[in-house]
TORDREN-485569 format. One line per field, with one value per residue: residue in one letter; chain; x, y, z of N, C-alpha, C in turn. Coordinates in pm, whole numbers, plus 50000, padded with zeros to 5 digits. Example, Ala and Ser with C-alpha at 12.3 -4.5 7.8 and 13.67 -1.06 7.14 Angstrom:
% residues 2
code = A;S
unit = A;A
npx = 51319;51285
npy = 49431;49775
npz = 50780;50708
capx = 51230;51367
capy = 49550;49894
capz = 50780;50714
cpx = 51320;51290
cpy = 49670;50003
cpz = 50780;50787
END
This chain:
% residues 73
code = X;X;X;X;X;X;X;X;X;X;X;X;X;X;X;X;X;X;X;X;X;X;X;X;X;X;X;X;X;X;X;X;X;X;X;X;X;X;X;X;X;X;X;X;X;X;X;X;X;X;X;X;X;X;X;X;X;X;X;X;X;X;X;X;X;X;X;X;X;X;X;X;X
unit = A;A;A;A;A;A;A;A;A;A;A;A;A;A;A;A;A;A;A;A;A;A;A;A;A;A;A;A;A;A;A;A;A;A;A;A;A;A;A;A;A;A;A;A;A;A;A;A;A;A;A;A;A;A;A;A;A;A;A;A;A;A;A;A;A;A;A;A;A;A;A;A;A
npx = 50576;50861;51126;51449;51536;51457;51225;50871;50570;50214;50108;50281;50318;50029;50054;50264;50089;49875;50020;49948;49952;49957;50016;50158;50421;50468;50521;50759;50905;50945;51029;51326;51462;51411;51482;51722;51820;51709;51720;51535;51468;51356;51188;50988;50901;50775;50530;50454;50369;50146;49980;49888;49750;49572;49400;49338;49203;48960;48849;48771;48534;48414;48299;48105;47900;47882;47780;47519;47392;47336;47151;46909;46765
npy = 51544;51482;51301;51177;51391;51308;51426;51298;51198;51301;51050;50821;50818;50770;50524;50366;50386;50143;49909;49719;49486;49137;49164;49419;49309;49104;49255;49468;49276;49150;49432;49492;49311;49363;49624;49633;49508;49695;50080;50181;50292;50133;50174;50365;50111;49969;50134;50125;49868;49879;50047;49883;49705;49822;49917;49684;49618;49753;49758;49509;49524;49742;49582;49430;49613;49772;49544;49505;49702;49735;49541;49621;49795
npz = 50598;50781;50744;50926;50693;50502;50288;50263;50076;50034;49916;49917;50255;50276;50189;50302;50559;50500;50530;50744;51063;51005;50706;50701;50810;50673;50442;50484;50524;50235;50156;50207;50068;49796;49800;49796;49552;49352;49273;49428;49753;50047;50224;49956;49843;50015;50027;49810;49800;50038;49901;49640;49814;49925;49722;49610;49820;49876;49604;49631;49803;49726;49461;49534;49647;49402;49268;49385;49379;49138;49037;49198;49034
capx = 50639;51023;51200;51651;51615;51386;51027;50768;50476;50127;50061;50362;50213;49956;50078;50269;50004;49801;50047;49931;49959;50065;50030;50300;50507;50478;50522;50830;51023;50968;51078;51426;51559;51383;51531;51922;51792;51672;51737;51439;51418;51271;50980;50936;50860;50679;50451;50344;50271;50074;49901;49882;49682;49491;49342;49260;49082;48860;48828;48715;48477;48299;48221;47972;47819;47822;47662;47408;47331;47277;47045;46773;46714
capy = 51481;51520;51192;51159;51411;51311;51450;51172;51297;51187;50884;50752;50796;50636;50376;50314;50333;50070;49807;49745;49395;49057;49223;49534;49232;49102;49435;49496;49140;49163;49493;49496;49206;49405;49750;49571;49472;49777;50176;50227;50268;50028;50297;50346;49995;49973;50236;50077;49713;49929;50135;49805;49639;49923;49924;49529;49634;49919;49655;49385;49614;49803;49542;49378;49703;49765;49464;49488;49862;49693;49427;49709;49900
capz = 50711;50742;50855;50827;50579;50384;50287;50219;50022;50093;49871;49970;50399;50243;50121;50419;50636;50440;50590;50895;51111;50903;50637;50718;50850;50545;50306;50553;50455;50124;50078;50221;49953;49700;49771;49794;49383;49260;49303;49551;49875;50127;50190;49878;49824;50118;50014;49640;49817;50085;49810;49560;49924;49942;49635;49627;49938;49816;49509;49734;49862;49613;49351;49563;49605;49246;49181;49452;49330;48971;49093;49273;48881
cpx = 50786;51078;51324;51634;51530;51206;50961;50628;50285;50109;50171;50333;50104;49934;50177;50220;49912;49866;50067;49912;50044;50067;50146;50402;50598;50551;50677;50943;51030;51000;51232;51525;51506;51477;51700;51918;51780;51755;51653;51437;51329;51125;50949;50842;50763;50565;50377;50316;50155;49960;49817;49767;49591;49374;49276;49122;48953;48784;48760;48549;48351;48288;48143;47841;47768;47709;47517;47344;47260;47161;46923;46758;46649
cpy = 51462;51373;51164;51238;51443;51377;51296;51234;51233;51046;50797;50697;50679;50530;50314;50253;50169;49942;49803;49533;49254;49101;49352;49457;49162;49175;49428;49386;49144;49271;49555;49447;49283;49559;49720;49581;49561;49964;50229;50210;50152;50117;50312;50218;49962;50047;50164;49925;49771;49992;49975;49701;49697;49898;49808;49539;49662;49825;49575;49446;49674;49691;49445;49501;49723;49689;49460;49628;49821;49643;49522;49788;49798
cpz = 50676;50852;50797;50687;50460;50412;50223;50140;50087;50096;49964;50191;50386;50269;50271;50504;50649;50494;50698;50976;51047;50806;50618;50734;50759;50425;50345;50480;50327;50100;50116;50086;49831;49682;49768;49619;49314;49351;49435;49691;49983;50178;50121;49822;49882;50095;49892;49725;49899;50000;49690;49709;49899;49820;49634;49696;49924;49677;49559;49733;49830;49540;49409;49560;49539;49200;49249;49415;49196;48980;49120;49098;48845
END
């Protein structure tokens, strides 16, 4: 995906995507004051809290599974 220029790669879509409602609102405010601080981009940024959500999520998620998969042996 080609946006001003730039290519974006997947993860990074991703990780975008991943902030979605208060949470994107969220992602969004904090990563303006962060990208003024450092070399990165404000999408970039946006993309690792989205991706760093993501994962929690998926985390969240599965280790009840896990443990309820353990439990039936």
């Amino acid at each position: 995906m080609t946006e001003n220029g730039q290519q974006h790669g997947a993860v990074v879509t991703m990780g975008e995507a991943a902030l979605t409602g208060w949470r994107g609102s969220v992602g969004r405010a904090i990563a303006k004051p962060i990208a003024k601080r450092t070399r990165f981009d404000p999408e970039q940024i946006e993309a690792v809290l989205g991706l760093i959500l993501l994962a929690y999520t998926i985390y969240r998620v599965g280790r009840p599974l896990v443990r309820a998969a353990r439990k039936q042996r």
